[in-house]
N, C-alpha and C positions, 0 to 999 in steps of 0.2 A: 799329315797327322791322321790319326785311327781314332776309333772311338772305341777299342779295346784293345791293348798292349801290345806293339811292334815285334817283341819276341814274339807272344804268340802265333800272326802272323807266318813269321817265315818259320817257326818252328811244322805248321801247317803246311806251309808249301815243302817243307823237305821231306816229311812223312809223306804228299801227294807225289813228289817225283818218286821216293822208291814203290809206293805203290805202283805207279805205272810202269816202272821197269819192269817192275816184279810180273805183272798180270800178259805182259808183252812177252817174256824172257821164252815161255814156248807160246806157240799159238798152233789151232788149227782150221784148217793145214799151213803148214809151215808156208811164211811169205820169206824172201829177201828183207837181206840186211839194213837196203834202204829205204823199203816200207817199213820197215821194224820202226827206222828210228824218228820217221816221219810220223806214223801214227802217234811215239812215246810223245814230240815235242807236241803235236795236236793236243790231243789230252791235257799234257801240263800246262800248256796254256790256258785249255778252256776253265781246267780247276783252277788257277791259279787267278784266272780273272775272277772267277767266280766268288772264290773266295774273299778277293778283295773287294767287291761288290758287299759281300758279308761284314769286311772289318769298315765300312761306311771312311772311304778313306778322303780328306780334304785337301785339296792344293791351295796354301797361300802364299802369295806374290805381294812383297812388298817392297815400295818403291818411295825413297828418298830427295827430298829436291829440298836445295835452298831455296825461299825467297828474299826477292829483295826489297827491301823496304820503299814505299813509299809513300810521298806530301801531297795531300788533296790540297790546292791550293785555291779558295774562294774568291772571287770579286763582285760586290755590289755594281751591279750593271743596273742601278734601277734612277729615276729621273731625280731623284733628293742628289745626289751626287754635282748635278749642275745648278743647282741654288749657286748663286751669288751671295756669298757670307765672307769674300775676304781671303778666304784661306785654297785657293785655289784648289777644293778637291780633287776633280780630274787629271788635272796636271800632276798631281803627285802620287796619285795612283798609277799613271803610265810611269813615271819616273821609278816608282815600289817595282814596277814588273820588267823592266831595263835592268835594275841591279840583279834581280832573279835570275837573269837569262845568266849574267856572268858566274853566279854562282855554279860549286863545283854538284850538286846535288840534282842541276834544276832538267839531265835527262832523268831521274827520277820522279819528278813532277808531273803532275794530272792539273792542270791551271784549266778549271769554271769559273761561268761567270754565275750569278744568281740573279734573280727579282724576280718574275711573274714563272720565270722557269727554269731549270739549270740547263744550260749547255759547254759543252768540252770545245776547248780554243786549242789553237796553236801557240806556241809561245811566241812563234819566230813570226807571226803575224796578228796584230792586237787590233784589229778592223773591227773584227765583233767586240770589242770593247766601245759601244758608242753610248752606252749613260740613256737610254731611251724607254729601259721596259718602266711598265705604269704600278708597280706592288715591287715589295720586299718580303718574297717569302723564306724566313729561314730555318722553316720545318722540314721541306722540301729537300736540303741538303741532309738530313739526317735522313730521310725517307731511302734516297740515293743509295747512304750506305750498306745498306741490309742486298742492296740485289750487285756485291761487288764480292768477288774472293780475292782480291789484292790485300798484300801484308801494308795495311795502312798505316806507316807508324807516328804522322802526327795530320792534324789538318789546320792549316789557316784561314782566317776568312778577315779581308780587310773591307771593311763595311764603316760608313756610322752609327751601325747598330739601331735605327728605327724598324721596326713590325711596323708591316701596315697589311700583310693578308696574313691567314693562317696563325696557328697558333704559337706559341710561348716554348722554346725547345729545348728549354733549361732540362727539363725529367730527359730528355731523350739523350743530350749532352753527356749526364752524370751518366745514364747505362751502357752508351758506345764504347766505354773502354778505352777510348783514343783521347791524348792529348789534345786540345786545341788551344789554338794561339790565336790570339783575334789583336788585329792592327786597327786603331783605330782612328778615323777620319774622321774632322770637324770641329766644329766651332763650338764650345762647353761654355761661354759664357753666357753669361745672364742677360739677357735683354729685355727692354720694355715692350709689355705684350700684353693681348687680350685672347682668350681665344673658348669656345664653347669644345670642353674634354669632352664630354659624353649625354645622351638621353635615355633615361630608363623610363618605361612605360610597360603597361601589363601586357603581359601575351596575349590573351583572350581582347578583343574588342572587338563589339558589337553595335551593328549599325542604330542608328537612332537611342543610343546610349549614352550618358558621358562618361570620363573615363579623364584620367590627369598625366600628363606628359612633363617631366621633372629635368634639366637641364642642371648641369653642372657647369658652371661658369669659372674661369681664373681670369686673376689679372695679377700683373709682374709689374709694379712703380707707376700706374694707373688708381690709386687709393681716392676714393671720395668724388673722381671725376663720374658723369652721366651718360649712359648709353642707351639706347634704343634696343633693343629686343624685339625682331618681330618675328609672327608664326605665319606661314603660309600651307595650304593645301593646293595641292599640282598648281602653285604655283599664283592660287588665289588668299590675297590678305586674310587672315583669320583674327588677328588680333597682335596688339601693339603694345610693351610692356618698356614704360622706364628707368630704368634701374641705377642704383649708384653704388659703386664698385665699393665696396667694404676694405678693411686694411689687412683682412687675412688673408686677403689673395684666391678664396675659395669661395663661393655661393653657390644655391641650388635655389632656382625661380622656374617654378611650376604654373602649365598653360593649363587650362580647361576646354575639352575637344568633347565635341560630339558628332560622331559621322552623320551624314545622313544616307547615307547608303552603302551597300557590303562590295567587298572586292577590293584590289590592292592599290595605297594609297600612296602616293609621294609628298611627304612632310618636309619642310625643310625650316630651319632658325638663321637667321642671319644679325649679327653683332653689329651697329652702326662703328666706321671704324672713329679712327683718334690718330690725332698728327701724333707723328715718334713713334707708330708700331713697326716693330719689325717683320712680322709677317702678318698679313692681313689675309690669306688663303684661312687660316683657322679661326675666321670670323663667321664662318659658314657650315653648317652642317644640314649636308641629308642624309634622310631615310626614309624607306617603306615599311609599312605596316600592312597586314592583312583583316580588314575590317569583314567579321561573319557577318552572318544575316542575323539581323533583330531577334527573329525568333526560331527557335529550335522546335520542330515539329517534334511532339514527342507522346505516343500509345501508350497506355498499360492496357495489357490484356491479362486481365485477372478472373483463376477457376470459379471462386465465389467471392462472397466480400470476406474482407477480414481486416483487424487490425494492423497489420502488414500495409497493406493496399493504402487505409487512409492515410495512415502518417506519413507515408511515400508521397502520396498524391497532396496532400498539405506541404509539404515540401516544395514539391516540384513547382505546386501554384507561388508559393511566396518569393518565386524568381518571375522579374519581370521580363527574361530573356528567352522564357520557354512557352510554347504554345504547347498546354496537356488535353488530353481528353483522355476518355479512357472505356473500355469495353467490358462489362465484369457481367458473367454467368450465373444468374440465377435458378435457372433449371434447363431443361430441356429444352433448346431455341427459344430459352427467356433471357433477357438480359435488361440488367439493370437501368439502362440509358433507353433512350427511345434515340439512338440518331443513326448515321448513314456508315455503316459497319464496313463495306468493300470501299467507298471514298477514303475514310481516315485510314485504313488500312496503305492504301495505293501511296498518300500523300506523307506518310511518316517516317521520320529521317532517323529514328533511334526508338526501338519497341524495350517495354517495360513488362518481361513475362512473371508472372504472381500467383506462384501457384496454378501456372498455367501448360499444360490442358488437363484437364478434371475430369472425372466421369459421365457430365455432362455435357462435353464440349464434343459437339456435332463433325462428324468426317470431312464436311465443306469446310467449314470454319478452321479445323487443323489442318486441311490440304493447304489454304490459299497463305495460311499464317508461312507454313514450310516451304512452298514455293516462294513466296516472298522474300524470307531471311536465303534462300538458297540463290534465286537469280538475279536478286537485287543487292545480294552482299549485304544483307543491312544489320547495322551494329545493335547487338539488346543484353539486357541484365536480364539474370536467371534469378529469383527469388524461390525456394525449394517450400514453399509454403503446404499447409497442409493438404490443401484440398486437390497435391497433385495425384494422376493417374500416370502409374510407370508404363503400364502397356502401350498409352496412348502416347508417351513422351519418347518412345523409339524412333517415333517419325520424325522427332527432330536432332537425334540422336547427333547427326552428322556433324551440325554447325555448333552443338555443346561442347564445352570445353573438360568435360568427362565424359567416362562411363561410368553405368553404375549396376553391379552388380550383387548379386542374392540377396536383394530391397527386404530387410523386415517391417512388419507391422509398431512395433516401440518405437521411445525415443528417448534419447538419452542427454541429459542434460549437459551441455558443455558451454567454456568459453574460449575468445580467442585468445590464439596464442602467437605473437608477432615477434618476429627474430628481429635485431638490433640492423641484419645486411637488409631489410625493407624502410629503414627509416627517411629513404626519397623516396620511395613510391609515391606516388603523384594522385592515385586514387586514398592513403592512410593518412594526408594533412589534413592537420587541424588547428585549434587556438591554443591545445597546452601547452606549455612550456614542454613537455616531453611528449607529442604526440606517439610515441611508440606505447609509454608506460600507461598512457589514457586508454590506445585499446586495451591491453592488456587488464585492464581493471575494470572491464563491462559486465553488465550481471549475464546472466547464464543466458544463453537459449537455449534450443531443443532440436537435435539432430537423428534422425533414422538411423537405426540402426541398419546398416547395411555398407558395402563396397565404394566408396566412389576414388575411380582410378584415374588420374590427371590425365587427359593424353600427351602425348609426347611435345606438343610445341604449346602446352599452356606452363605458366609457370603459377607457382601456390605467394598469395600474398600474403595470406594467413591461414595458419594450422588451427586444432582445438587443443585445448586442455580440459581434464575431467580431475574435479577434484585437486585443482590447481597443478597434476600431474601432467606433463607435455605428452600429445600423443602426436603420431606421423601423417593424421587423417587431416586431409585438406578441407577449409572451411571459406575462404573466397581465393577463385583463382581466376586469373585473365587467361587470354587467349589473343594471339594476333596471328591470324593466317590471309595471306594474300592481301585485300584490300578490307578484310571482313576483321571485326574487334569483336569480342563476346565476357561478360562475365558473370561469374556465375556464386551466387551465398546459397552453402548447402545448411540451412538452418532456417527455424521458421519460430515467430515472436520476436524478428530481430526491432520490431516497435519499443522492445523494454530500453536500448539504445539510448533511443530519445528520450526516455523518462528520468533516465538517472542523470545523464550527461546533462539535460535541460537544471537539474534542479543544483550542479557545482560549476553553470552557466558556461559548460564546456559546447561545441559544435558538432562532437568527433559524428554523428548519426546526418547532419543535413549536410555537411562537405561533404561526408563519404559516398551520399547519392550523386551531388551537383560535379562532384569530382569524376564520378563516376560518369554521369553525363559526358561532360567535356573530354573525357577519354574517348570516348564511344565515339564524340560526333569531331573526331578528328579531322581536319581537313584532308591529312596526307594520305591519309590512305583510300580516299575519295574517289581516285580518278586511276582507269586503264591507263592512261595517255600524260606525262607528267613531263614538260620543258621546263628547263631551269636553264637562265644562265649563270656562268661562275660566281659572279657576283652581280651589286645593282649599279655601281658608278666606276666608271671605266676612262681612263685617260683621255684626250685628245690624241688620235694616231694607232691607242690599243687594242689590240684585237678583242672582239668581242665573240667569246666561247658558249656557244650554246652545248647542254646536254639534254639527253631524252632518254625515258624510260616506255617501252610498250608492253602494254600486257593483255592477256585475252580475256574472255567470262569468268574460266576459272583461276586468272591471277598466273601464268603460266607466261614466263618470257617469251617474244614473239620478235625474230630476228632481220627477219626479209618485208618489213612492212615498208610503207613509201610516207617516210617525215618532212613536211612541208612545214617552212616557218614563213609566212608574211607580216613585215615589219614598216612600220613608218613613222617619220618625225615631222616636223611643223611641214614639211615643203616637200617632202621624198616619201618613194615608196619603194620596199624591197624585196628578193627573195629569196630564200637558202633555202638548200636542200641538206639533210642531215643524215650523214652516211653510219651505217649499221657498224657496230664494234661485235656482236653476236650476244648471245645472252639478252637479248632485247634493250640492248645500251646502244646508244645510237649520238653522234657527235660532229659539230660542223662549227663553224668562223665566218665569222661579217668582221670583214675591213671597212671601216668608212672613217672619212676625217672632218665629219659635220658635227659639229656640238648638238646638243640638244635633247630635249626628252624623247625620246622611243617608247613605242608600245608594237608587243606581237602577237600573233595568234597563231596556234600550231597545230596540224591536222597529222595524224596518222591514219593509213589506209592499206588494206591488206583487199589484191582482187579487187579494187576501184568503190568497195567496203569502208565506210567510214569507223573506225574502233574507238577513238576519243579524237577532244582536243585540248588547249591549254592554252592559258595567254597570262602577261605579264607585261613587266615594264623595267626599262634600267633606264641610266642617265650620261651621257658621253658630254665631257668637257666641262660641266658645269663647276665639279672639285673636282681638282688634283689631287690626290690623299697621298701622293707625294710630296707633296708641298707645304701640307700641315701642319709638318713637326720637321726642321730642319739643322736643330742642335745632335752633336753625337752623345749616344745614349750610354756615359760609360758605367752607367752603375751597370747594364744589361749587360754589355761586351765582357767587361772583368767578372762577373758571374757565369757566365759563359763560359769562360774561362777557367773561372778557379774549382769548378764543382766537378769538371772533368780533367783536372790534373794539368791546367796548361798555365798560360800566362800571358796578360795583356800586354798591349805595348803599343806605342802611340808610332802614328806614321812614320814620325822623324828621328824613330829608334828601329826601323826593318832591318838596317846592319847588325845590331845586337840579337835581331830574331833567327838572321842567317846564320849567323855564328852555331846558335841555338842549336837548328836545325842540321847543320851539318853533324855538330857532336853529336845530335837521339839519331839522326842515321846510321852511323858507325857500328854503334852497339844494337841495333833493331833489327837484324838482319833472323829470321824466321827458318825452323826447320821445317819442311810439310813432309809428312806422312799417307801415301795413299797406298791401303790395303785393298786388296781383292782375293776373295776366297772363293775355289770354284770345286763343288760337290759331286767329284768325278761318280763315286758310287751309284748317283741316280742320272748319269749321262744316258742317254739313249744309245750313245756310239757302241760303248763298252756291252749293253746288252745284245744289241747286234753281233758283236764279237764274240761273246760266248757262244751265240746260236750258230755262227757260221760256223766257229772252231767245231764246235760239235757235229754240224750238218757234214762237214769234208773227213771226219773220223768215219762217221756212219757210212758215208760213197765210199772210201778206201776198203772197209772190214766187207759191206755187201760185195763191191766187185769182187774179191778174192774169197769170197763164199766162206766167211768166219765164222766162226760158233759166235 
């Protein structure tokens, strides 16, 4: 194809051949006939490339293929499969994949197994079928699909349909496009049971606190009988609760916990059992929790006093979770407190700047503040209050979550203005019933007039409005870069908050600081050096996956470091080494087949250089969390099912699924299309070509000494 009209073109090249005849037809002095016509082809070529060069000429190549359809075929390989319920599921899983093999479809077939991870079988060899991995993840198979260009045209998955890792893959299901048929294994009857579903507990807890841990109990044909409830920490009694099973089959009996110290705990509840359970594994539940420290070290460093400052600092004091002090400028190396300014400094885990730095705030003082937030990473709130100095505020310019540019002396009164996509922000809760519509109906405050420009990885929580009109100018924005949080309210009298909110006994002004807080003083983003393993409780026999993250001062991934994990349980000690994936991800496996609680500790090292460490804690054999739940889940399977166009079908109907399966093959069969377009006009070849053609005219006409 041209990118201007194919006549034109050759109408061009026919006008270039007689011109060169033409200019050839005498020459001097006269050459031979068979230079003559040598030179004419030279020329025409080289215009004629040339030209074509001009019309931008494109080669497409396009190429046709069938495909052929085919059936990702799933198996639950995970340890629920070998419960003892009667209905021999293994057995009739090998039996499901025996009728497969004779089917006429099944060299079409992709047959995985699923649980803790997908892997590709052979049909003609079902070894790897042994019913042993410790989770059922069925996310994981949709995850699969996106990195596959096979015409997939249905997928099976014969499971019981229990989750036990990973999430819920109904939404991923409906958007795959592909039919799925899910076969489904196990035993749906009701049985007599006890078992502790789930514990909700707050996120935040803090050492030497109390704080309520809420348990969700069932019972199935156990009504009015008594059970024992007890709570344990790693493994020590805490408390003993006895309960008598209600006739709805549902209760929630809440512990009262107080840590007495910070770091990661293992809680566990245990159900006393009762003759005629059916499964007594779900009488047991643990968990970890991560208990903070008591107190949150927490600065304000405020330009002068101001009404800003107190209500802040009244705030802050009426948490008994926060340790405040605070720094406030009264003139010229005066300051309001008499205490020990580079200590509270050194020792402060979240700074509170207020109007800070000011025209008074001395060059020490703002050097040591900016070296601090710069090599300490440390998380702080920007309050834009009056008594700030913009010259002076360039030297923190870096760790701000703006800029701000051509600062005026006015102010302009605005409010905020909060879009409907912020109503989780985690910094904007509060007690209304609509805490979006609460901010939005805050009395004014007072903003400078002047530039402030987000930088590129903050994002805006809330805009301002002037005169109830929306404007685009950011009025509190966060920032999260590398390990370091920052936020920033560009308005100052944000105290009137608290006056109006206090007197229609709303919150929105003391959460927005304390929220504020607990954003800041994140744990995650704490540490260079971060090990996780997959999860905390891990089968008897299951591998145990460690991951690692390394990073440098500046939060900068670091690939070739040396990750050491030392682990140990009641009687053993161990130790892995954790191989580099690049991008500073780093990953390794402990095999062992000891039950028991573990804890580890994990050093990364760059040059024999310590960079961080980490530690934590999982639990090997203590719960099966396959063994928890051992009915097949068909509301999930036939959802599964029906939201992506498939159809359930129970084990001892796979004949009817084959059938199925044969017919959507037949007609599934796929056209593919691969185009490639190659933009000969800007080849290097072709400009070579002209210059040569040209260069061998020029040696021909000099040798024979041509005008």
């Amino acid at each position: 194809s041209f990118s201007f009209s194919p006549f034109l073109f050759f109408l061009f090249v026919f006008l270039l051949i007689g011109f060169t005849v033409f200019i050839y037809r005498y020459t001097v002095p006269q050459i031979s006939s068979t230079k003559k016509i040598l030179l004419i082809i030279t020329r025409t070529l080289a215009l004629t490339l040339l030209v074509l060069a001009i019309f931008e000429p494109t080669l497409t190549i396009i190429k046709k293929s069938i495909l052929k359809p085919t059936t990702w075929f799933f198996v639950d390989n995970s340890k629920s499969i070998l419960y003892d319920d009667g209905s021999e599921k293994n057995q009739k899983i090998l039996g499901v994949l025996n009728e497969l093999k004779q089917t006429e479809f099944a060299e079409n077939t992709q047959l995985k197994t699923f649980g803790t991870k997908i892997s590709e079988i052979n049909i003609d060899n079902l070894d790897d079928v042994t019913f042993k991995e410790g989770s059922t993840n069925f996310a994981n198979i949709f995850s699969s699909l996106s990195e596959s260009n096979e015409n997939i045209s249905s997928i099976v998955i014969l499971s019981d349909g229990v989750i036990t890792d990973g999430s819920n893959p109904i939404n991923s299901a409906e958007k795959s496009g592909i039919p799925i048929f899910t076969l489904g294994i196990g035993d749906t009857t009701k049985r007599k049971d006890i078992e502790i579903k789930n514990v909700i507990y707050n996120e935040f807890i803090y050492a030497e606190n109390p704080t309520t841990l809420s348990a969700t109990i069932l019972n199935d044909g156990f009504a009015n009988r008594t059970v024992n409830l007890t709570f344990y920490e790693n493994d020590v009694l805490i408390q003993q609760k006895n309960i008598v099973l209600n006739q709805d089959g549902i209760q929630n009996i809440s512990f009262d916990f107080t840590p007495k110290s910070s770091g990661e705990k293992k809680l566990t509840l245990v159900l006393s059992a009762l003759e005629g359970e059916y499964n007594r594994t779900n009488n047991k539940k643990v968990f970890y929790i991560n208990v903070l420290s008591n107190k949150v070290k927490i600065l304000l460093l405020a330009g002068s006093p101001s009404p800003d400052l107190s209500f802040i600092k009244n705030t802050l004091l009426a948490d008994d979770n926060l340790s405040v002090n605070s720094i406030t400028q009264i003139g010229v190396n005066k300051f309001l407190e008499n205490n020990n300014r580079d200590k509270l400094l050194d020792s402060a885990e979240v700074l509170l700047l207020i109007g800070f730095p000011s025209k008074e705030t001395s060059s020490e003082l703002l050097n040591k503040v900016a070296r601090f937030i710069s090599e300490k990473n440390i998380s702080f709130l920007f309050i834009l209050s009056g008594s700030i100095d913009f010259n002076k505020l360039v030297q923190l310019q870096k760790a701000l979550p703006f800029a701000s540019l051509g600062v005026g002396n006015s102010y302009l009164e605005i409010q905020p203005n909060v879009t409907p996509d912020q109503s989780k922000n985690p910094l904007l809760q509060n007690n209304s019933a609509d805490p979006i519509a609460a901010w939005n109906n805050l009395p004014p405050v007072y903003q400078l007039f002047s530039e402030f420009n987000p930088k590129p990885e903050s994002e805006i929580a809330a805009r301002t409005k002037v005169n109830n009109v929306p404007t685009n100018k950011p009025l509190i924005l966060t920032r999260r870069l590398g390990n370091q949080r920052s936020i920033a309210v560009l308005a100052k009298d944000i105290w009137k908050w608290k006056l109006q909110t206090a007197m229609k006994d709303q919150d929105v002004f003391d959460r927005f600081i304390l929220n504020s807080i607990k954003w800041l003083n994140s744990p995650e983003d704490k540490k260079r050096v971060q090990i996780r393993t997959l999860k905390k409780l891990f089968a008897l026999g299951e591998e145990v996956e460690f991951t690692a993250q390394v990073y440098d001062d500046t939060f900068n991934p670091i690939s070739d470091a040396e990750v050491k994990v030392r682990l140990k349980n009641d009687n053993d000690k161990f130790e892995l080494n954790l191989n580099s994936l690049g991008n500073g991800l780093y990953e390794g496996v402990l095999q062992t087949n000891k039950a028991g609680n573990y804890s580890f500790v994990g050093e990364a090292k760059l040059n024999n250089k310590l960079l961080g460490s980490d530690k934590g804690l999982f639990n090997v054999g203590e719960v099966d969390i396959e063994m928890m739940d051992t009915k097949m889940d068909y509301e999930f399977l036939n959802s599964l099912a029906n939201v992506s166009g498939g159809k359930f079908f129970n084990v001892d109907q796979s004949k009817s699924l084959f059938k199925l399966l044969s017919e959507l093959n037949l007609k599934s069969s796929k056209e593919k299309i691969d185009t490639k377009e190659y933009s000969l006009w800007s080849n290097e070849f072709l400009m070579i070509a002209i210059i040569l053609l040209f260069g061998i005219e020029w040696f021909i006409r000099k040798r024979e000494g041509m005008l």
